[in-house]
C-alpha positions as CSV (number, residue, x, y, z in Angstrom):
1,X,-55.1,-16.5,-10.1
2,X,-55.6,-15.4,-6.7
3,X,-52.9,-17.7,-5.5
4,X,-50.4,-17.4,-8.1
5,X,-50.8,-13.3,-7.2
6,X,-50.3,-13.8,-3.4
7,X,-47.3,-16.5,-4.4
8,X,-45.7,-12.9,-6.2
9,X,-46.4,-10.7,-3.5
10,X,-44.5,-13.2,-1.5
11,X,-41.7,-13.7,-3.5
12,X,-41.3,-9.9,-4.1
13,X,-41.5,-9.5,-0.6
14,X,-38.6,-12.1,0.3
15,X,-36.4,-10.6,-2.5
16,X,-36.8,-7.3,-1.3
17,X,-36.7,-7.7,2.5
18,X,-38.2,-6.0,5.1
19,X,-37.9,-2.4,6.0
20,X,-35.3,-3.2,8.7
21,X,-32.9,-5.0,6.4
22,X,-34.0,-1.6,3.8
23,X,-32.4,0.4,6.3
24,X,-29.8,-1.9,6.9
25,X,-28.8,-1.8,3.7
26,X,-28.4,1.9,3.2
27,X,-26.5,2.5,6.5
28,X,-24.0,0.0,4.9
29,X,-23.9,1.4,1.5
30,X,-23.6,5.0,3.1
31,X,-20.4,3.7,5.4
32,X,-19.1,2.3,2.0
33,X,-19.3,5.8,0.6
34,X,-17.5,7.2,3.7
35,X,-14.9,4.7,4.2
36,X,-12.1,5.5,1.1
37,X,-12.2,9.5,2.3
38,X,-11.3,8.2,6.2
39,X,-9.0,5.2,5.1
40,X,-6.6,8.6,3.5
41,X,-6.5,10.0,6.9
42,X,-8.0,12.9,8.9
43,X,-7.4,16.4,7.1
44,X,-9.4,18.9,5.0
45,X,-10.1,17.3,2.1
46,X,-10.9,13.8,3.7
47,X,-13.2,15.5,6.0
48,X,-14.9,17.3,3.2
49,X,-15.7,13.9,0.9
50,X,-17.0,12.0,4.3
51,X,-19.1,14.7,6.2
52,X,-22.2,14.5,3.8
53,X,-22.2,10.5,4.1
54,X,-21.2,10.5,8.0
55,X,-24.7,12.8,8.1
56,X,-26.6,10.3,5.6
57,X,-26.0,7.9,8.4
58,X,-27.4,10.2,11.3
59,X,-30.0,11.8,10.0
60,X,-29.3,15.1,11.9
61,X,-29.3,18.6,10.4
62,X,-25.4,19.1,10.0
63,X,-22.1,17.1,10.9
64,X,-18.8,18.6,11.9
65,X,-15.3,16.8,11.8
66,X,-12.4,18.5,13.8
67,X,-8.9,17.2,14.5
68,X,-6.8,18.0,17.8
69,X,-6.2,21.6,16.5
70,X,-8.9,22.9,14.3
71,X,-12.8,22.2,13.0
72,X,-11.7,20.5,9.7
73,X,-15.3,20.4,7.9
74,X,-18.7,20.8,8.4
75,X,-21.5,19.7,6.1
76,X,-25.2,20.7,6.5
77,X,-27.8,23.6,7.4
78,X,-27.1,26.4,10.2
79,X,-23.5,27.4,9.0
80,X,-23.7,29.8,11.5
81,X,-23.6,27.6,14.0
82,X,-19.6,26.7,12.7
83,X,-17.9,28.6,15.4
84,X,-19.9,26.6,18.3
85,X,-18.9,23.4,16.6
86,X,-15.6,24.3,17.0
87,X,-15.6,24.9,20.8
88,X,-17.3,22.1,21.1
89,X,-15.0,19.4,19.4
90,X,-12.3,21.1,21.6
91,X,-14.0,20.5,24.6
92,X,-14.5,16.7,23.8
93,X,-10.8,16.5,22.6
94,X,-9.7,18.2,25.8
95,X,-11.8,16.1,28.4
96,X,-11.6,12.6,26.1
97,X,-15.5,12.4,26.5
98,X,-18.7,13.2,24.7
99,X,-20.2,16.7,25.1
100,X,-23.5,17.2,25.3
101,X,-25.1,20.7,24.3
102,X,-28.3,22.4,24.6
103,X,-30.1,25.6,23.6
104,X,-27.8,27.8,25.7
105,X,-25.1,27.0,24.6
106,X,-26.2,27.2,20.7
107,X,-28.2,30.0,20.9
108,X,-28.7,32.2,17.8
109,X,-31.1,34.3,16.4
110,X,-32.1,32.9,13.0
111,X,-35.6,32.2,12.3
112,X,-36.7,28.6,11.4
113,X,-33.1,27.0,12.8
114,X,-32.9,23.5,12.8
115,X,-29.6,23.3,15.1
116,X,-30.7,23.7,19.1
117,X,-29.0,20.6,20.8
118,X,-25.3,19.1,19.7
119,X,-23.2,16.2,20.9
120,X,-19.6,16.2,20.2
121,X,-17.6,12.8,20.9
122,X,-13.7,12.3,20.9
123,X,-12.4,10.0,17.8
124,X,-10.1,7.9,19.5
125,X,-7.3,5.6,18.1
126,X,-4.8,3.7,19.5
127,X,-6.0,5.2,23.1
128,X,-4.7,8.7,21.8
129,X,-7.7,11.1,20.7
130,X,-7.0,12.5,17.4
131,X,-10.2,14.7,17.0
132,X,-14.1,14.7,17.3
133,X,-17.4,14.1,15.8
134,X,-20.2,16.5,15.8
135,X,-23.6,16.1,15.6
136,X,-25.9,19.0,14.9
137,X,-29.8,18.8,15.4
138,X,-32.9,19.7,16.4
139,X,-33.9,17.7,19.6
140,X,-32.3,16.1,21.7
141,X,-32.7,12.2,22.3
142,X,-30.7,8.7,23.8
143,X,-30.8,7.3,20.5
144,X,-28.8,9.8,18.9
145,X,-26.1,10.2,21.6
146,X,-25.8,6.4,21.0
147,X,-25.6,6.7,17.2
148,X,-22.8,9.6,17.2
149,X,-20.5,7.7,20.0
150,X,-20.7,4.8,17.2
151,X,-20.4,6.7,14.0
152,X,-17.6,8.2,15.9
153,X,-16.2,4.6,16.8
154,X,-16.7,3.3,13.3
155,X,-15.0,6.6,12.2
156,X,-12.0,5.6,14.3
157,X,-11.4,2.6,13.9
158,X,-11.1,3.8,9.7
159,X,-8.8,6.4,10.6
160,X,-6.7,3.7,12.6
161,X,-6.5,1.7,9.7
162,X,-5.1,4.9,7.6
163,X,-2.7,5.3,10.7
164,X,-1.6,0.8,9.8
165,X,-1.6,1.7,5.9
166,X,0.9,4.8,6.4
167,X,2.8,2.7,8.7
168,X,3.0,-0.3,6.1
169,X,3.8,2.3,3.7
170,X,6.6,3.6,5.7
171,X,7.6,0.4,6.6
172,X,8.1,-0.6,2.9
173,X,9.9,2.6,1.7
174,X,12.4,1.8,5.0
175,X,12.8,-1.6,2.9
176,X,13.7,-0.9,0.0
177,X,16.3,1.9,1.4
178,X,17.8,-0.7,3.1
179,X,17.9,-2.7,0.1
180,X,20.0,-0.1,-1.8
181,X,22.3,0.3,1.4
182,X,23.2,-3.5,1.2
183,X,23.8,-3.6,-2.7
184,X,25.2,-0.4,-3.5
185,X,28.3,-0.4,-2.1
186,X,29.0,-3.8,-4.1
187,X,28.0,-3.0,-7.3
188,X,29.1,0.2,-7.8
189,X,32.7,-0.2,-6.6
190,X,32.7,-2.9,-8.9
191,X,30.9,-1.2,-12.2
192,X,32.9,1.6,-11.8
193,X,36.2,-0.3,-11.9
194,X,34.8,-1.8,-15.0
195,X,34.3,1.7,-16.2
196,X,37.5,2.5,-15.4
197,X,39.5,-0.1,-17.5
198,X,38.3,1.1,-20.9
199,X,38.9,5.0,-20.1
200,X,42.6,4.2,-22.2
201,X,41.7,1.4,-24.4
202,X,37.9,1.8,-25.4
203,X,37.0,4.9,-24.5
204,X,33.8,5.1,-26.8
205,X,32.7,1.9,-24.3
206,X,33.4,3.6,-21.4
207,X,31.3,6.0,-22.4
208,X,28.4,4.3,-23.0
209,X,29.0,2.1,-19.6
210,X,29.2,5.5,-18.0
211,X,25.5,6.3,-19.3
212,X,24.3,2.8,-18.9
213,X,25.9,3.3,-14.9
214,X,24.2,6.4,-14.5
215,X,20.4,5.3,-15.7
216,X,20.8,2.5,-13.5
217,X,21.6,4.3,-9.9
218,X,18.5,7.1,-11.3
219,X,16.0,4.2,-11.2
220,X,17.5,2.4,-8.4
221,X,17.6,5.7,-5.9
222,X,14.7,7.5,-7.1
223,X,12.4,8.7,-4.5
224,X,8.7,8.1,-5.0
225,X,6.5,4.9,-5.9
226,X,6.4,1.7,-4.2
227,X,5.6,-0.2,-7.6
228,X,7.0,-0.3,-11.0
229,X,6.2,-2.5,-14.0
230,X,7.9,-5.6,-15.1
231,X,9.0,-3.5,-18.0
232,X,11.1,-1.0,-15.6
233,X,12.3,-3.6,-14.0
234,X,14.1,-5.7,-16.1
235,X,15.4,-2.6,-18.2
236,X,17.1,-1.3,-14.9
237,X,18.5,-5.2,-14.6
238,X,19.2,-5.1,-18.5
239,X,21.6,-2.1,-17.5
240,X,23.0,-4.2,-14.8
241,X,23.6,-7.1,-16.4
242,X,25.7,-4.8,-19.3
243,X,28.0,-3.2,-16.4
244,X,28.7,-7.0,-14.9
245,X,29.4,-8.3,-18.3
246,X,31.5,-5.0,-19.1
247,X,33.5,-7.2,-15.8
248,X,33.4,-10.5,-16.9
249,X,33.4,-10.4,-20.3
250,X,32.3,-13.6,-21.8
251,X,32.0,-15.5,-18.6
252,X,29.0,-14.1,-18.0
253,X,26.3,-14.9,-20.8
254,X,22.3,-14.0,-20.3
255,X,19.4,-15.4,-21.8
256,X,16.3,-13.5,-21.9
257,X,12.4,-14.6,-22.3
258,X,9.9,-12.4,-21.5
259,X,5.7,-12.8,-23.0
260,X,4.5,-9.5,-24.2
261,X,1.2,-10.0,-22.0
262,X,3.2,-9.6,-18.8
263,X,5.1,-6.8,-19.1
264,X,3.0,-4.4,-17.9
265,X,2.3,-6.1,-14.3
266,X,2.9,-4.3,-11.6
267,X,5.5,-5.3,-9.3
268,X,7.2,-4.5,-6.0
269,X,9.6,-1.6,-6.9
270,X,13.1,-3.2,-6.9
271,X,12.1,-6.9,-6.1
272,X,13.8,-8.6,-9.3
273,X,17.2,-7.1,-9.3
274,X,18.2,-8.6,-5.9
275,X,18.0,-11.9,-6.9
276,X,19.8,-11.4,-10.5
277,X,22.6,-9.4,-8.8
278,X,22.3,-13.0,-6.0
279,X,22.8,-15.0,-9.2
280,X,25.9,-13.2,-10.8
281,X,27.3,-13.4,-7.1
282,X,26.8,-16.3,-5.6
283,X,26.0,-18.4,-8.7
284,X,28.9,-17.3,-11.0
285,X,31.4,-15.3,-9.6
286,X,33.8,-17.6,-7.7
287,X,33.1,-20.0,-11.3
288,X,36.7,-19.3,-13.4
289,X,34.0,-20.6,-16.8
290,X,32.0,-18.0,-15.6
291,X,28.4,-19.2,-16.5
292,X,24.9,-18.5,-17.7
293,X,21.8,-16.2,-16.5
294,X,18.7,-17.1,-17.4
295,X,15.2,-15.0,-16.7
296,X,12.0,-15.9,-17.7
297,X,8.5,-14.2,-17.2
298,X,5.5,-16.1,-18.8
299,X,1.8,-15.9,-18.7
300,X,0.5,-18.0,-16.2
301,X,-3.6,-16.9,-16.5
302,X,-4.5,-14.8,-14.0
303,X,-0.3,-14.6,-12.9
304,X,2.8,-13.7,-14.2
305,X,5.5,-15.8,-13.5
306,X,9.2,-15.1,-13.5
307,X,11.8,-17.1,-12.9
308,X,15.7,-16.1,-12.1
309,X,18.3,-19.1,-12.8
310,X,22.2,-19.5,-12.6
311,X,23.7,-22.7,-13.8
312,X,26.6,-21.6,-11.3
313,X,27.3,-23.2,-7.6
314,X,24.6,-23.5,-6.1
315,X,23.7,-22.9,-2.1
316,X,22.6,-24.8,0.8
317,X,18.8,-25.4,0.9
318,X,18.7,-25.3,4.3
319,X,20.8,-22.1,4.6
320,X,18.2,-20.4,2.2
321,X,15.2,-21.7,4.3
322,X,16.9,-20.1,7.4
323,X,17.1,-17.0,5.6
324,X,13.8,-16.7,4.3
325,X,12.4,-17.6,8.0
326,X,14.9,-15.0,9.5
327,X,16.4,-17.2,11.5
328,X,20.0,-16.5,9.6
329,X,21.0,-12.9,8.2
330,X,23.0,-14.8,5.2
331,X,24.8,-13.1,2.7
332,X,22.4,-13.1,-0.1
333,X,21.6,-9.9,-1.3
334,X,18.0,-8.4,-0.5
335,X,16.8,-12.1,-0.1
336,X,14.4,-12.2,2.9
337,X,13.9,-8.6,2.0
338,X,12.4,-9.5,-1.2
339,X,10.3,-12.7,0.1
340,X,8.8,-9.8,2.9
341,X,7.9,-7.4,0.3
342,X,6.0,-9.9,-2.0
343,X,4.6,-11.4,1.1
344,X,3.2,-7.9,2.7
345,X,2.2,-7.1,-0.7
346,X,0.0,-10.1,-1.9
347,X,-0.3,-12.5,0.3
348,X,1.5,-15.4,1.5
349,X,1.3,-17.6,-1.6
350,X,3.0,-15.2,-3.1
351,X,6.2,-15.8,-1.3
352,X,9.5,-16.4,-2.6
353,X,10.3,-20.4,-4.1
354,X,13.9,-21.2,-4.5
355,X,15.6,-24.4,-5.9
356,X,19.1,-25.1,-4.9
357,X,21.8,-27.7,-4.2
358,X,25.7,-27.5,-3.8
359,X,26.9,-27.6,-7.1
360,X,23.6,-28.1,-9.0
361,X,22.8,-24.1,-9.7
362,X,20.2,-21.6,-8.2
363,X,16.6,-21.1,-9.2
364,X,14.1,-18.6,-7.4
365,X,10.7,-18.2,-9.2
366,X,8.2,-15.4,-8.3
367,X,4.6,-15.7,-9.1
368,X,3.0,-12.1,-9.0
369,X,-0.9,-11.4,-10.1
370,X,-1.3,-9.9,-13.3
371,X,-4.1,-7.5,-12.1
372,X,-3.4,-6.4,-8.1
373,X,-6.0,-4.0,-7.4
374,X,-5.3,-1.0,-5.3
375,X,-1.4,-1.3,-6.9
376,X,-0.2,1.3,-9.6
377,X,3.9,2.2,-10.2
């Protein structure tokens, strides 16, 4: 019994860890609690959720955050001791080193205050410093110089990866306006000289091409969200297909398949209609039989796959793959751009897969995952 009771001690104890991998554990929780506020950036609000975890991991009375211009938040005991915060974070932004200060220069008069020695240190990213970290506490030591100069490097190096998700963000929003630059012109010279031929003999059609027209351009030029469902999607290409049959009339013929399941994955905003507006194009176009369209989106488990196909010319694999690689700017529309955009967005298996040959039709197939965490339209 003795033995079985010093076999669970032992056990509980290796489950559990020591105290050291105890502590470990919280400072990394506590980061984990800090990290989502910093990833958004340095302002007010971020400040506000992260100061009361960035003074979990230092143990010291109060924390300030301050950027290049202002104190942003404090969090902590001695509020009176704001306005020497302050000065301080501006003297480590303005000399781009850590500030030490003692009882001097935090003097106050409040009995029992826990705030007599301060170190302030510069958050630094991309060699530019963007604001500082302020430590507030009761005695001074090495140990906690050390730990603010790298809770202040840990804080940077979230706020630089804030400054890479803006600039992806800005990046893709630069995409997809060049996108629209490089079809619009096309289509809507051409869809409004569809529109135009029925004003006299169908006006009723005209009409209604006008309206289909004019919800197309509002999804395709509005201004906010990276993302949109497969359901927005292929509505907008639904229009689009209607104003390029309203020009080709029964040469151009469209089959649909779409699963229920999938319509509700989220997708690149704008990555589908590119390559159906490639198929009518390139695919059908310069065909006098005109030809036929076919998209497909099934459930593939955990993906949704869709597939664009013209049973029209056809293109020169090797011209594609030189597109897709940049090596060649082509003349398919929004190509590479799309393949980027899925890329940057999921991964590299996610890239764009085309099938083509002189004469033997175009298919490109895009395999998306049906639940993309992080993603919303």
């Amino acid at each position: 019994m003795v033995l079985d009771g010093l076999r669970s001690r032992w056990w509980r104890t290796r489950q559990l860890g020591t105290d050291a991998d105890h502590a470990t554990f919280r400072t990394l929780h506590t980061a984990s609690l800090a990290s989502p506020a910093l990833r958004q950036g340095l302002t007010a609000e971020t400040a506000d959720r992260a100061l009361r975890h960035l003074r979990g991991l230092l143990g010291t009375a109060a924390v300030a955050l301050a950027d290049t211009e202002t104190l942003l938040g404090y969090d902590g005991l001695s509020t009176h001791h704001t306005a020497q915060a302050r000065v301080l974070a501006a003297r480590a932004v303005g000399a781009s080193a850590t500030v030490v200060a003692g009882r001097a220069e935090l003097d106050c008069e409040t009995e029992g205050c826990l705030v007599r020695h301060a170190i302030a240190t510069p958050l630094v990213i991309d060699d530019r410093v963007a604001g500082a970290l302020v430590a507030l506490a009761e005695t001074p030591s090495a140990s906690l110089l050390r730990a603010t100069e790298e809770v202040a490097s840990w804080v940077s190096g979230q706020l630089e990866l804030a400054e890479l998700d803006e600039q992806r963000h800005r990046l893709a929003r630069a995409e997809v306006r060049a996108l629209r630059a490089q079809i619009s012109p096309h289509f809507i010279y051409n869809s409004l000289g569809a529109i135009a031929s029925f004003v006299r003999t169908d006006p009723d059609r005209a009409r209604e091409l006008l309206l289909e027209f004019a919800d197309f351009t509002r999804y395709s030029f509005r201004q906010h969200g990276e993302f949109t469902t497969l359901t927005e999607e292929l509505r907008s290409i639904e229009r689009y297909l209607l104003l390029e049959q309203a020009r080709f009339g029964d040469r151009l013929r469209v089959v649909l398949q779409v699963a229920p399941e999938v319509l509700g994955v989220t997708i690149p905003f704008l990555c589908l209609q590119p390559l159906v507006e490639n198929a009518v194009q390139h695919g059908l176009e310069s065909r006098a039989a005109g030809g036929v369209i076919t998209i497909v989106a099934r459930d593939a488990d955990r993906e949704c796959v869709i597939s664009i196909e013209d049973d029209g010319a056809g293109q020169d694999p090797e011209r594609i793959r030189a597109v897709l690689a940049g090596e060649a700017a082509g003349d398919s529309v929004g190509l590479a751009n799309v393949d980027e955009r899925l890329r940057t967005t999921f991964g590299d298996d996610y890239g764009l897969v085309v099938e083509t040959a002189p004469g033997a039709g175009t298919r490109v197939v895009v395999r998306v995952p049906k639940f993309a965490p992080g993603l919303a339209p």
